[in-house]
N, CA and C atoms as an extended XYZ file, in Angstrom:
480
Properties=species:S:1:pos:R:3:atomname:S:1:resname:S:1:resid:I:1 pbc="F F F"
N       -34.517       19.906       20.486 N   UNK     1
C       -33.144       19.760       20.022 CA  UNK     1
C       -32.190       19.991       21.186 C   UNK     1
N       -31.254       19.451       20.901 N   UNK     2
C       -30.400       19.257       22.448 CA  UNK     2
C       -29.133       20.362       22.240 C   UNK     2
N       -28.863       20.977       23.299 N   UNK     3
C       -27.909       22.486       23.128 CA  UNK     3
C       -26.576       21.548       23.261 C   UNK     3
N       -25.467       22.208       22.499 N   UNK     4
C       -23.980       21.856       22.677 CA  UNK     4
C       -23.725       21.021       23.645 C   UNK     4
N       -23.766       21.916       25.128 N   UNK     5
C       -23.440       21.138       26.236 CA  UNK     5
C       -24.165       20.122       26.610 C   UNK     5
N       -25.698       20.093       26.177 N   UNK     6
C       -26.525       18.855       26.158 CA  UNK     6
C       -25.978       17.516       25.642 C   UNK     6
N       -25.738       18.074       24.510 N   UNK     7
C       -25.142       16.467       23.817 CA  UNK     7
C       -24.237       16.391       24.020 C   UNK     7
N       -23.300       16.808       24.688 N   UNK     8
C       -21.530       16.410       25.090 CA  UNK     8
C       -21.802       15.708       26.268 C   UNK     8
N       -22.687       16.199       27.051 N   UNK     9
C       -22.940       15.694       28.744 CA  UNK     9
C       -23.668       14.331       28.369 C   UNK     9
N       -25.126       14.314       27.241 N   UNK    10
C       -25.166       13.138       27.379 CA  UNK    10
C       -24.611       11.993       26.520 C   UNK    10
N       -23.527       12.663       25.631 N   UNK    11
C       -22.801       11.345       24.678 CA  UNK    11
C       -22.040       10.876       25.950 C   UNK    11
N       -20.974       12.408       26.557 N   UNK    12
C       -20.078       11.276       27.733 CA  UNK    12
C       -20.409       10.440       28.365 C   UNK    12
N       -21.967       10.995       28.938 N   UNK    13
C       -22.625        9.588       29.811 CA  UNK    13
C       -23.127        8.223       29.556 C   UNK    13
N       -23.086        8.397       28.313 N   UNK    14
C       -22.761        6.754       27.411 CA  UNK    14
C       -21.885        6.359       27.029 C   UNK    14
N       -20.878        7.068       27.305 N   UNK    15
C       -19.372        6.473       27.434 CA  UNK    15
C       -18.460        6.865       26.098 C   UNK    15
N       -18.894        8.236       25.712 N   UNK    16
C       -18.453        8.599       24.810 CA  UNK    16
C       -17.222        9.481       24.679 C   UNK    16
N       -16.046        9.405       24.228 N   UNK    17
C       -14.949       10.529       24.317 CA  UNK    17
C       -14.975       11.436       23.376 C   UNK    17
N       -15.166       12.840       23.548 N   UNK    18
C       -14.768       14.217       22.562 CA  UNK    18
C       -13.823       14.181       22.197 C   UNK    18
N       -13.912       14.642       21.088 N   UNK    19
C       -12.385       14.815       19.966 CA  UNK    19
C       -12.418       15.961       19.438 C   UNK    19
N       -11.845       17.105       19.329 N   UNK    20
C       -11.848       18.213       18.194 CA  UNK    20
C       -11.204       18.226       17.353 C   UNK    20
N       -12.302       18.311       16.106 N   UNK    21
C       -11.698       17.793       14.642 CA  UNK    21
C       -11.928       19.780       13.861 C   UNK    21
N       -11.351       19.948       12.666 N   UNK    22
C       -11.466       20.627       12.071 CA  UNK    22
C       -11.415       21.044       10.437 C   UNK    22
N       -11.807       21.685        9.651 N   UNK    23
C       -11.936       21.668        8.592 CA  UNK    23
C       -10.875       22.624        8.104 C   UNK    23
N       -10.340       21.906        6.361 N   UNK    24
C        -9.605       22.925        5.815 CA  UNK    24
C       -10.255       23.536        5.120 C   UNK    24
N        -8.820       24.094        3.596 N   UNK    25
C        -9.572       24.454        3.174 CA  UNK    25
C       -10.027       24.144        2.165 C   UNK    25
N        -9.929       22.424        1.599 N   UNK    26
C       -10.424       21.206        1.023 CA  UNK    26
C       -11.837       21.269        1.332 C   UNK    26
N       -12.117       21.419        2.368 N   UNK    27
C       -13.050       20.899        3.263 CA  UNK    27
C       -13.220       19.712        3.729 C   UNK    27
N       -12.209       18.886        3.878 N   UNK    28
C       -11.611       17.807        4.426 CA  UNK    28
C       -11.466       17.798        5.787 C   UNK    28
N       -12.276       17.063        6.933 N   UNK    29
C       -12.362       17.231        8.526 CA  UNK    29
C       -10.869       16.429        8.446 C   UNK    29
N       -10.107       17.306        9.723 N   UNK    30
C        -8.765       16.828       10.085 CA  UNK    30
C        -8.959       16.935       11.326 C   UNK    30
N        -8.089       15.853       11.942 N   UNK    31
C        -7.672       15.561       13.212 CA  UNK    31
C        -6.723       15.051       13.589 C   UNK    31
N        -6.503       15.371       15.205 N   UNK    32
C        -4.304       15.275       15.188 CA  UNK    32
C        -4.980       13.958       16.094 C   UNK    32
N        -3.914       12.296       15.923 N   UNK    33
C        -3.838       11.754       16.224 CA  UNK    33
C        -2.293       11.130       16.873 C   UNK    33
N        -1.918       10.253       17.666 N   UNK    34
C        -0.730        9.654       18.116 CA  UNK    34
C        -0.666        8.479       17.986 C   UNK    34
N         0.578        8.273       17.091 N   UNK    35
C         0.932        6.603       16.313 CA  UNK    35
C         1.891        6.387       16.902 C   UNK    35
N         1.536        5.232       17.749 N   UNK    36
C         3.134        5.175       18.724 CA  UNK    36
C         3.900        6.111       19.296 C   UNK    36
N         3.337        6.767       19.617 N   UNK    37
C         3.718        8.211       20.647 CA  UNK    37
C         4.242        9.589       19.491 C   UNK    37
N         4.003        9.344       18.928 N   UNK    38
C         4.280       10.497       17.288 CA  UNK    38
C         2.768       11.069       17.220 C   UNK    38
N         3.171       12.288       17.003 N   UNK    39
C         1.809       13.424       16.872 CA  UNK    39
C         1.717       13.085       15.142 C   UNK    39
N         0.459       13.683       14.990 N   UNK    40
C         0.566       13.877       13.081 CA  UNK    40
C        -1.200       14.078       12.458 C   UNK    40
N        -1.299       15.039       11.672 N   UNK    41
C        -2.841       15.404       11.332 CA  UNK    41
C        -2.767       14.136       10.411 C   UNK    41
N        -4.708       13.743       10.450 N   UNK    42
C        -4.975       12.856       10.037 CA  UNK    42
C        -6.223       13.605        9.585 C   UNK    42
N        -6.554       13.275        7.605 N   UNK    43
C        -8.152       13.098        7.340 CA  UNK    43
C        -9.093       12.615        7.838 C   UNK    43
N       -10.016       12.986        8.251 N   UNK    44
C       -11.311       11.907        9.280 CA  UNK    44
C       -12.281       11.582        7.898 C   UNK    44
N       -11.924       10.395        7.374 N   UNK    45
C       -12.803        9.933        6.244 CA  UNK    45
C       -13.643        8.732        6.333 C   UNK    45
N       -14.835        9.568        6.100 N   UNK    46
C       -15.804        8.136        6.932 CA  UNK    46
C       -16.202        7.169        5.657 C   UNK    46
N       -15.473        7.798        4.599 N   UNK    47
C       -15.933        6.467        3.286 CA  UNK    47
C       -14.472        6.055        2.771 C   UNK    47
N       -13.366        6.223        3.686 N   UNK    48
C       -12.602        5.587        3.448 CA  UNK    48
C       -12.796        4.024        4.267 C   UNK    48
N       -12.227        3.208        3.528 N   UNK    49
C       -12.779        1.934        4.020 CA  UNK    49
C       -11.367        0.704        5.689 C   UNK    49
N       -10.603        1.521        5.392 N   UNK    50
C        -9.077        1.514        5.876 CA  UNK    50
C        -8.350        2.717        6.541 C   UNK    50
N        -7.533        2.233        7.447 N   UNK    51
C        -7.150        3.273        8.052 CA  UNK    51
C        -5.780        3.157        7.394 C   UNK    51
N        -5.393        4.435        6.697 N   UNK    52
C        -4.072        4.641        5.605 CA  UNK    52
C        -2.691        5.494        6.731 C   UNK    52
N        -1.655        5.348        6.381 N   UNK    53
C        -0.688        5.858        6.642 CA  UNK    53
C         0.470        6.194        5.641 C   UNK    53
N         0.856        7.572        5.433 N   UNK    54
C         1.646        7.754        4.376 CA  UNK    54
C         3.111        6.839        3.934 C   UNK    54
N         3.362        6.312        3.384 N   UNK    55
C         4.659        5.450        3.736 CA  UNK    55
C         6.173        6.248        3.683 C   UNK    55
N         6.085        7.415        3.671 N   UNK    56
C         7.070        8.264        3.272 CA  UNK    56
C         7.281        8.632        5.452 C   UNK    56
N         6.268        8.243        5.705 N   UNK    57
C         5.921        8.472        7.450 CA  UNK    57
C         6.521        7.170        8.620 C   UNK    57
N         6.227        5.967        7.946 N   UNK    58
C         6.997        4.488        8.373 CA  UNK    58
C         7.967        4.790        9.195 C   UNK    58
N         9.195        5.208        8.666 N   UNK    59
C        10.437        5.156       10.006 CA  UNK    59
C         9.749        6.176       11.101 C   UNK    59
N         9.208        7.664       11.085 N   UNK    60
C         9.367        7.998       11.711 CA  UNK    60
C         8.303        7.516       13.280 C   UNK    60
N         7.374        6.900       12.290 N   UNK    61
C         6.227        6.547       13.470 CA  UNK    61
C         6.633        5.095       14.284 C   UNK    61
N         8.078        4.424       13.241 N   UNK    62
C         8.617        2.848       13.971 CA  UNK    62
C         7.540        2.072       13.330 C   UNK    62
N         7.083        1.912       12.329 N   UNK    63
C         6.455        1.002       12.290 CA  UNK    63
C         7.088       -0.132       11.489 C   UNK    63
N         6.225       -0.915       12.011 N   UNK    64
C         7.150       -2.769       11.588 CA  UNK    64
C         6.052       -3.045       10.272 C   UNK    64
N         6.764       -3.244        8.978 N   UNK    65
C         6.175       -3.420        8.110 CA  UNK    65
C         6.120       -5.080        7.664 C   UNK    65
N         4.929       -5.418        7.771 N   UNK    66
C         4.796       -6.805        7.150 CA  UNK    66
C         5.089       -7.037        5.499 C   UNK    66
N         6.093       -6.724        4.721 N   UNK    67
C         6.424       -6.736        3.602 CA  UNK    67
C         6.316       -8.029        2.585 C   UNK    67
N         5.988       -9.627        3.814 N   UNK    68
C         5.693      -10.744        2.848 CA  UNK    68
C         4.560      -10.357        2.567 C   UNK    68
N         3.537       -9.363        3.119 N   UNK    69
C         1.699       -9.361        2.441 CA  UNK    69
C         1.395       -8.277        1.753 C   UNK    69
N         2.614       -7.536        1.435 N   UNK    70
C         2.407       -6.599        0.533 CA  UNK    70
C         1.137       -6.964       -0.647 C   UNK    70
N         0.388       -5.968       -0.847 N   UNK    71
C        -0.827       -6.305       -2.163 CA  UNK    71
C        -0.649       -5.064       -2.608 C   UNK    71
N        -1.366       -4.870       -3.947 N   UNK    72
C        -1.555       -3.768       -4.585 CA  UNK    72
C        -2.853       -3.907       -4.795 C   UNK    72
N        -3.419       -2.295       -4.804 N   UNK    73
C        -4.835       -1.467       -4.844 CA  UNK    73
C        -5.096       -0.690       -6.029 C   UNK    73
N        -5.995       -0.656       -6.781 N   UNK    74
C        -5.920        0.285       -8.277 CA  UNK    74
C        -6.857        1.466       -7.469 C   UNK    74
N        -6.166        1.838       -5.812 N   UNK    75
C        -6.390        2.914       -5.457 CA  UNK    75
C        -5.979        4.288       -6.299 C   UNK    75
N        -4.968        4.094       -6.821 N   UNK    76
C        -4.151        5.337       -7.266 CA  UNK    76
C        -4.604        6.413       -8.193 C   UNK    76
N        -4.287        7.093       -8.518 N   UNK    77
C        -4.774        8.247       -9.443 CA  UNK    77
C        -4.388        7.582      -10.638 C   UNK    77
N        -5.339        7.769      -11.657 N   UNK    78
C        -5.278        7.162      -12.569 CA  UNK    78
C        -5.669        5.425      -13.239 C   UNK    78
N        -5.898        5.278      -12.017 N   UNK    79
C        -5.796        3.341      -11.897 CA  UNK    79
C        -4.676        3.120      -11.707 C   UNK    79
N        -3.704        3.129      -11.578 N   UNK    80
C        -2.581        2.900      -11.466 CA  UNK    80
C        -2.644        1.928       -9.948 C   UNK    80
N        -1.657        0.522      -10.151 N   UNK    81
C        -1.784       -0.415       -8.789 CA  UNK    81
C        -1.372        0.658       -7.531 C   UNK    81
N        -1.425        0.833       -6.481 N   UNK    82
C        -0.440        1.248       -5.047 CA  UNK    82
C        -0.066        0.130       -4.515 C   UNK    82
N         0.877        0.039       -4.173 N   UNK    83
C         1.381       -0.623       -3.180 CA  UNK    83
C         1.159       -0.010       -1.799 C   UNK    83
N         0.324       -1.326       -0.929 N   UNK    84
C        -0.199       -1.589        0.023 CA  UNK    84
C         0.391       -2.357        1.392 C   UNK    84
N         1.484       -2.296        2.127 N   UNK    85
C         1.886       -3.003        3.335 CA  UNK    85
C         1.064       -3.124        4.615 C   UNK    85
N         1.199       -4.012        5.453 N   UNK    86
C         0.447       -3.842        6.507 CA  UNK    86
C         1.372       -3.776        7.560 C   UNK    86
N         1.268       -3.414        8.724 N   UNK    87
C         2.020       -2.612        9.275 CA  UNK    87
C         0.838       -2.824       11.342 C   UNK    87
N         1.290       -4.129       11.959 N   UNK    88
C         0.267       -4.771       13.162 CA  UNK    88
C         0.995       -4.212       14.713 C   UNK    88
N         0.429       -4.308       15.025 N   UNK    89
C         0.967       -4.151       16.567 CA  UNK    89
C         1.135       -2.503       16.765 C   UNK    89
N        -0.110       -1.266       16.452 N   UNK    90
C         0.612        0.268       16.095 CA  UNK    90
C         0.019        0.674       17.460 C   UNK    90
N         0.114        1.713       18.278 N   UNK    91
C        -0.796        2.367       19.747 CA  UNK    91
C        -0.890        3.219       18.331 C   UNK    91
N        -3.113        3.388       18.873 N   UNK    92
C        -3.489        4.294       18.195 CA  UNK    92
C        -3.903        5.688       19.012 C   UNK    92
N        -3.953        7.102       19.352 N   UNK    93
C        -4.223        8.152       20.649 CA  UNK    93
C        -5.034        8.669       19.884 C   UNK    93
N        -6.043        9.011       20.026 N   UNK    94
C        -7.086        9.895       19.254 CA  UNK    94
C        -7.569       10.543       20.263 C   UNK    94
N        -7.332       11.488       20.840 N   UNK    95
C        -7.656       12.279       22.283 CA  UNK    95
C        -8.006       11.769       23.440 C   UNK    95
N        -8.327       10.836       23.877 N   UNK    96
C        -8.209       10.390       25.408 CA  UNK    96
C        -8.637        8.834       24.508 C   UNK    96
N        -8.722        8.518       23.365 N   UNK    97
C        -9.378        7.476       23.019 CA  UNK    97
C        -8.038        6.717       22.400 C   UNK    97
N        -8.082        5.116       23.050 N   UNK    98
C        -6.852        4.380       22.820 CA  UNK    98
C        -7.030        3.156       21.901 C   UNK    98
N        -6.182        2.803       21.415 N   UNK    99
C        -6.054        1.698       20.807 CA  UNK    99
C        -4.788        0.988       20.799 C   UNK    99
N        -4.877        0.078       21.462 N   UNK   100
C        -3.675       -0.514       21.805 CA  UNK   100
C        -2.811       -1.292       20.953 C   UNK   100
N        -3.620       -1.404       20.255 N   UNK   101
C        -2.671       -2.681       19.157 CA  UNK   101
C        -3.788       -2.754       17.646 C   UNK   101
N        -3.277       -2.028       16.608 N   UNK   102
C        -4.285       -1.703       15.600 CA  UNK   102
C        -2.934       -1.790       14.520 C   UNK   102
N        -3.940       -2.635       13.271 N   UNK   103
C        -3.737       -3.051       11.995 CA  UNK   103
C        -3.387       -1.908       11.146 C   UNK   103
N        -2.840       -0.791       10.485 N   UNK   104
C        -2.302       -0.017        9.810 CA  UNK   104
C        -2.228       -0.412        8.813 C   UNK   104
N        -2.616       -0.040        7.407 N   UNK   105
C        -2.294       -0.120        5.752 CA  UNK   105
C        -1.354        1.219        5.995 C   UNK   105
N         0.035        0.642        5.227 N   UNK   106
C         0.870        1.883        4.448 CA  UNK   106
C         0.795        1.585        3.413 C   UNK   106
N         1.225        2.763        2.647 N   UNK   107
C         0.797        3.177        1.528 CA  UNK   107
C         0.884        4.607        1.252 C   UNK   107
N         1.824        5.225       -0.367 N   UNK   108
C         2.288        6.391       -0.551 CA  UNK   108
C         0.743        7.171       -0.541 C   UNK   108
N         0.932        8.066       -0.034 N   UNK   109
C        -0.122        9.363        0.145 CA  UNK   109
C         0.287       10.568       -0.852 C   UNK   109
N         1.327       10.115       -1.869 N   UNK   110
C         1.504       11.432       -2.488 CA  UNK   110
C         0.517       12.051       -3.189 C   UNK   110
N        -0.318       11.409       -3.810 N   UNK   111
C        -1.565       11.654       -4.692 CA  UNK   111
C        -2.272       12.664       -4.076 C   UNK   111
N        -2.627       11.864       -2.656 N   UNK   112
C        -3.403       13.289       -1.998 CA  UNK   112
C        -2.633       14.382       -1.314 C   UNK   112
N        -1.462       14.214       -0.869 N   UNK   113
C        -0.652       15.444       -1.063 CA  UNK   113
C        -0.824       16.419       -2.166 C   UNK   113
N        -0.668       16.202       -3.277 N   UNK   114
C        -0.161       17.027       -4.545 CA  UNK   114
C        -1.456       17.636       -4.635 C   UNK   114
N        -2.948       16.760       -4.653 N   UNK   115
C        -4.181       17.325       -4.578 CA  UNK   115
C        -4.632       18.175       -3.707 C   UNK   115
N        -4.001       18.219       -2.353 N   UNK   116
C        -4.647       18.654       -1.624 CA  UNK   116
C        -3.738       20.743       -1.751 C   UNK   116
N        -2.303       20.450       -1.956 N   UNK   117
C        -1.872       21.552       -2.805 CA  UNK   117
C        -2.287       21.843       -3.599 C   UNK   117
N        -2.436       21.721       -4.914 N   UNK   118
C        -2.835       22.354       -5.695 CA  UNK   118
C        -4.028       22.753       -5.483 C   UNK   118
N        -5.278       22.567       -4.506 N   UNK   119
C        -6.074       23.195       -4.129 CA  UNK   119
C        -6.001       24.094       -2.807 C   UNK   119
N        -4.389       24.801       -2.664 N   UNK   120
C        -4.334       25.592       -1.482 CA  UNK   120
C        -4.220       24.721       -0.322 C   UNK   120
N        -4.526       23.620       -0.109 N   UNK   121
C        -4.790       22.859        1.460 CA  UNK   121
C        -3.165       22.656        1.980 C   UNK   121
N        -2.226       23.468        2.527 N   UNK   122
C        -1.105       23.227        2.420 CA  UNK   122
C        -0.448       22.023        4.267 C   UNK   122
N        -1.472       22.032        4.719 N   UNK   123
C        -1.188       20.763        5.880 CA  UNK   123
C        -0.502       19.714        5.857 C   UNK   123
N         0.275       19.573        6.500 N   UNK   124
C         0.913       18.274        5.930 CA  UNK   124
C         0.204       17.033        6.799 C   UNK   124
N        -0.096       16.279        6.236 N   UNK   125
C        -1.274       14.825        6.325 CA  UNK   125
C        -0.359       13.490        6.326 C   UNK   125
N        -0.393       12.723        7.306 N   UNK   126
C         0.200       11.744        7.942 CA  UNK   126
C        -0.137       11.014        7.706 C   UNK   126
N        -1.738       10.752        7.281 N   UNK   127
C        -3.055        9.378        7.019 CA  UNK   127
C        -4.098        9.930        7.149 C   UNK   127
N        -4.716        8.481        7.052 N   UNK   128
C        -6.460        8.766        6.935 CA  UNK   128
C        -6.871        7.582        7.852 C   UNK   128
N        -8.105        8.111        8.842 N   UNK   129
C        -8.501        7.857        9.574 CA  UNK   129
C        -9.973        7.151        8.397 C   UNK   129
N        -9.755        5.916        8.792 N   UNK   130
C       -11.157        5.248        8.283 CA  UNK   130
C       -11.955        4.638        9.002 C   UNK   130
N       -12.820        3.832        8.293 N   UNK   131
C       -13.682        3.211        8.527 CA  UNK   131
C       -13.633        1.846        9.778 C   UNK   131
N       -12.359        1.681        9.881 N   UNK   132
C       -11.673        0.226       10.360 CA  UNK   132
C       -11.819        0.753       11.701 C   UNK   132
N       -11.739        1.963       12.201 N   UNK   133
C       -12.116        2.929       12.910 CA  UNK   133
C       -13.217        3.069       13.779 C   UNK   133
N       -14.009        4.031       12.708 N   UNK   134
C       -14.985        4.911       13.486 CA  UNK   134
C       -16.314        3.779       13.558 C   UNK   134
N       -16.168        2.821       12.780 N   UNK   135
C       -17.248        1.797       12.889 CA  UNK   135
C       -17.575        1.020       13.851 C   UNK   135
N       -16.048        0.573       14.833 N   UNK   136
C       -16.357       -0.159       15.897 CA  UNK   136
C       -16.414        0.592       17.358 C   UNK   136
N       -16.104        1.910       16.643 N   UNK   137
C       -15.959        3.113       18.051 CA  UNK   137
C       -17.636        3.892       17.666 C   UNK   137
N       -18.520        3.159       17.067 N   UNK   138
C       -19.276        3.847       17.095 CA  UNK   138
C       -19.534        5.371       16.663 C   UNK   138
N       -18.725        5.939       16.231 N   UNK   139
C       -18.536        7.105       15.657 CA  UNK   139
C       -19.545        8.122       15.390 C   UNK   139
N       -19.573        9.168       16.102 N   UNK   140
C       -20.780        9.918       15.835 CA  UNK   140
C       -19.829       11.622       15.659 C   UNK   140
N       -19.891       12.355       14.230 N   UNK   141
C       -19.705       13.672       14.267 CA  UNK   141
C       -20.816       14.533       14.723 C   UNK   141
N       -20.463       15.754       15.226 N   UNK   142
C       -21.336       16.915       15.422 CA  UNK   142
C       -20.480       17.743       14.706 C   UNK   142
N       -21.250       18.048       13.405 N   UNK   143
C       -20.557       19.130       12.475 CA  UNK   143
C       -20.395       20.698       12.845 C   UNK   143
N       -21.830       20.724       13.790 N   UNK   144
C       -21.994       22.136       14.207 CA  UNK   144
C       -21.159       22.465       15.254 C   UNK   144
N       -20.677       21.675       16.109 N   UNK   145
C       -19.233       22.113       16.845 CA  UNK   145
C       -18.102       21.391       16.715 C   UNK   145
N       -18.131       21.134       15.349 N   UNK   146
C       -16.803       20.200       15.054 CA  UNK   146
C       -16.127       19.754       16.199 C   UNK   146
N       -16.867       18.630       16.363 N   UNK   147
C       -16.253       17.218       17.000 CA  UNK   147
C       -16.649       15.867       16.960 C   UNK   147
N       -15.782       15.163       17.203 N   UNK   148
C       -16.224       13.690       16.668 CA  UNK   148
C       -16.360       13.037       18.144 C   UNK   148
N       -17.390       11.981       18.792 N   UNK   149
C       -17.296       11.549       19.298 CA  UNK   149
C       -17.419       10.162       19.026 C   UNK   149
N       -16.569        8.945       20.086 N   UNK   150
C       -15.991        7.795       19.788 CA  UNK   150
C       -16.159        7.318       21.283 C   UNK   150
N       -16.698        6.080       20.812 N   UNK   151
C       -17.282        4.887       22.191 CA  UNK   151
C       -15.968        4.059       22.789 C   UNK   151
N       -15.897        4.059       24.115 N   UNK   152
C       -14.910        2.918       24.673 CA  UNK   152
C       -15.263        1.698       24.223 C   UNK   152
N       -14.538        0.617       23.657 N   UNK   153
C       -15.931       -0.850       23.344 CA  UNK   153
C       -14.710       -1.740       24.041 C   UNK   153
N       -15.083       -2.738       23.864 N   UNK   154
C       -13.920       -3.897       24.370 CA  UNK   154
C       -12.814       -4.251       23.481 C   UNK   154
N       -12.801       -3.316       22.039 N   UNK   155
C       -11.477       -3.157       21.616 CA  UNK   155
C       -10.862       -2.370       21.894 C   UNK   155
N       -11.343       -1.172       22.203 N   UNK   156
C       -10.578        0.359       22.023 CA  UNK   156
C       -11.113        0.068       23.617 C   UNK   156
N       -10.400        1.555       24.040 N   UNK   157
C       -10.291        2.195       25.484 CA  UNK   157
C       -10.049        3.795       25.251 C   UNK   157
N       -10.524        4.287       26.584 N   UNK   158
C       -10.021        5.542       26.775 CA  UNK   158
C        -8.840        5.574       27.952 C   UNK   158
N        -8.381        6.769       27.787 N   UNK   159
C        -7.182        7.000       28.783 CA  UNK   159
C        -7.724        8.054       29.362 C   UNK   159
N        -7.622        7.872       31.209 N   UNK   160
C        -7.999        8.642       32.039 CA  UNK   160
C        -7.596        9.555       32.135 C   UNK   160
């Protein structure tokens, strides 16, 4: 079995970037990401299928909302439709790991707000880091030292 520093030395040497992620008290892994130069904790949800952004968050992160492709999702609590915008052209910073120009779903996050209160989790949550994500970055967690590591590929980049 490979010690801490083992597997950090040899993920980097496959071109892998460290991230330190952390748990609440949901038990929901969070991590601080940069949306167009704006800080903001993000859920690291690997069965979310989309990478979400709260829409109550829109002005402050500048984002340009594509409002003719608005769709609705019977994401919501209850079944209830959400309204869904897309939101192109975002810089994604996930610790030295870049994304220059990435597709964004907005969409109200109050649901998991109110949930994540009423179970004590009092963080305030910006989005969710999905699948749209960690799939083409290769995505590998190490739970035992909470961190996520994520591949440079010829979409994404790291910053030196």
């Amino acid at each position: 079995m490979l010690e801490k520093n083992e597997l950090d030395a040899f993920l980097t040497q496959k071109g892998y970037v460290a991230i330190p992620i952390r748990e609440n008290i949901s038990g929901h892994l969070l991590i601080e990401v940069m949306v167009n130069g704006q800080p903001g904790l993000f859920i690291l949800d690997t069965g979310a299928g989309g990478t979400v952004i709260d829409s109550s968050k829109a002005g402050e992160l500048n984002l340009v909302l594509q409002k003719e492709d608005i769709h609705f999702t019977g994401a919501g609590a209850g079944g209830q439709g959400l309204e869904v915008c897309p939101s192109e052209g975002n810089r994604i910073e996930i610790g030295n790991f870049l994304i220059p120009d990435f597709t964004l779903s907005v969409m109200s996050l109050e649901h998991v707000s109110q949930s994540l209160i009423q179970i004590g989790a009092h963080e305030e949550v910006m989005g969710v880091i999905g699948v749209d994500i960690l799939k083409p970055a290769k995505a590998i967690i190490d739970y035992s030292q909470m961190m996520l590591y994520l591949m440079n590929t010829d979409t994404f980049e790291t910053i030196s």
